[in-house]
C-alpha positions in Angstrom: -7.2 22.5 -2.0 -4.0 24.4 -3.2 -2.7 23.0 -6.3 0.8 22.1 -5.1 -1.2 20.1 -2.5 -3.5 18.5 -5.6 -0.4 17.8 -7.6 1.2 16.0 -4.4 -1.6 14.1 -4.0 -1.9 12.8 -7.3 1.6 12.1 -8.1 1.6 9.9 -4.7 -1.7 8.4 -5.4 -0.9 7.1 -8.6 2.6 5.6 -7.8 0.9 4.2 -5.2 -2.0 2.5 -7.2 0.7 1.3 -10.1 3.1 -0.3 -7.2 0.2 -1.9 -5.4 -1.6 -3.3 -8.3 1.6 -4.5 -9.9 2.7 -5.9 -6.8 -0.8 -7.4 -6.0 -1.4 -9.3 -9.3 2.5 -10.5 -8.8 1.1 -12.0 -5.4 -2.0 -13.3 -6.5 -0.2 -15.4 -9.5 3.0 -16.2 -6.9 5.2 -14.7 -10.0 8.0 -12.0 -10.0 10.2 -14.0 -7.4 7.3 -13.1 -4.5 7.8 -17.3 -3.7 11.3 -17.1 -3.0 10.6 -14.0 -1.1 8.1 -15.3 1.2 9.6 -18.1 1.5 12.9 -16.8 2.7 10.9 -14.9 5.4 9.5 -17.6 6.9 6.1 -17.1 5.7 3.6 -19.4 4.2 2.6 -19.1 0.2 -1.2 -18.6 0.7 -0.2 -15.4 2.4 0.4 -14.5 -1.0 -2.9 -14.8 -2.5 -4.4 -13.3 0.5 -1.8 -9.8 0.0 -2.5 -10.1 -3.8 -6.2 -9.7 -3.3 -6.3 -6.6 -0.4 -3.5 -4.8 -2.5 -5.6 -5.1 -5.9 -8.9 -3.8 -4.0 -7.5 -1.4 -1.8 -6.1 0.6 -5.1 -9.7 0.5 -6.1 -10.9 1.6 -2.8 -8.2 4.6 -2.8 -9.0 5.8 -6.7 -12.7 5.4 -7.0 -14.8 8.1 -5.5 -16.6 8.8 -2.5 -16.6 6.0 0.1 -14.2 7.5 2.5 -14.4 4.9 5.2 -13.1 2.3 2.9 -10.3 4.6 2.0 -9.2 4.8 5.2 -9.3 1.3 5.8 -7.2 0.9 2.1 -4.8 2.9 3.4 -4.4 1.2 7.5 -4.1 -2.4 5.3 -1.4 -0.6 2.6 0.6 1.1 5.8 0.4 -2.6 7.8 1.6 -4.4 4.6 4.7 -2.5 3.5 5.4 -1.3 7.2 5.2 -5.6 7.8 7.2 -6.1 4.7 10.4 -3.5 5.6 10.1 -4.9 8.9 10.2 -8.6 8.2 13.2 -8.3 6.1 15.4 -6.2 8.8 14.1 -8.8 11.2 15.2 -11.5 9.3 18.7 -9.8 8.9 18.1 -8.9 5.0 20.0 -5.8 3.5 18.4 -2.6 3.2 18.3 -3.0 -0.5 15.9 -6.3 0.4 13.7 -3.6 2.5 13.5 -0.5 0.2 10.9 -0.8 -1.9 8.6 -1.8 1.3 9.7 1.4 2.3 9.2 3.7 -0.2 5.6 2.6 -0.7 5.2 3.1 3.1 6.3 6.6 2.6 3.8 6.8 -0.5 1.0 5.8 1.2 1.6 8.3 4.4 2.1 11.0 1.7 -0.9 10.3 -0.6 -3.0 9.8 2.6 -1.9 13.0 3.9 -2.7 15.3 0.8 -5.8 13.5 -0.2 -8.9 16.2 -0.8 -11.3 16.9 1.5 -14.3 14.8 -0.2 -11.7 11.9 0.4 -11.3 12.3 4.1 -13.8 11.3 7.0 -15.7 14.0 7.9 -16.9 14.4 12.1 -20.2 15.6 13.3 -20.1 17.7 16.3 -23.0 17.4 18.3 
């Protein structure tokens, strides 16, 4: 792996796993203004325990080693949350101010996913 490609990765990994895990312990103790949030979408508060939990796993499926399959599924559940999030709030006729963090993890995780090493990345078997 080139370096550039190394220092991508890393740089996206870790904003990913501070803006998950901040956001998922925010979720999981319905604080930082997530109730209003939800709420406002039309969504039910439990949702928020659920999200809390996946988002605080997933960061320790995506920066512990080896386990690639669960990295891949970390990163399907981070892309379905924030791409659900950004979505939700155009839907619901929010400003794109309302929708911009959602998206900039979004990006984050399509960026960390794409630079992530080869010992991170399911491997096929030809036959």
């Amino acid at each position: 792996m080139k370096k550039r490609n190394k220092i991508i990765y890393w740089a996206a990994t870790v904003f990913l796993a501070v803006g998950m895990l901040a956001g998922g312990v925010q979720q999981l103790l319905q604080i930082g203004g997530y109730v209003e949030i939800v709420g406002n979408l039309g969504y039910p508060l439990y949702l928020l325990s659920i999200l809390g939990a996946w988002k605080i796993l997933g960061v320790v499926a995506i920066l512990v080693p080896k386990f690639t399959l669960v990295k891949e599924w970390a990163y399907a559940g981070f892309f379905f949350a924030m791409s659900g999030a950004a979505i939700s709030h155009i839907v619901v006729s929010h400003s794109v101010n309302e929708a911009f963090p959602s998206l900039v993890l979004l990006i984050v995780t399509v960026v960390s996913w794409y630079f992530r090493p080869a010992d991170r990345k399911i491997i096929s078997v030809s036959q």
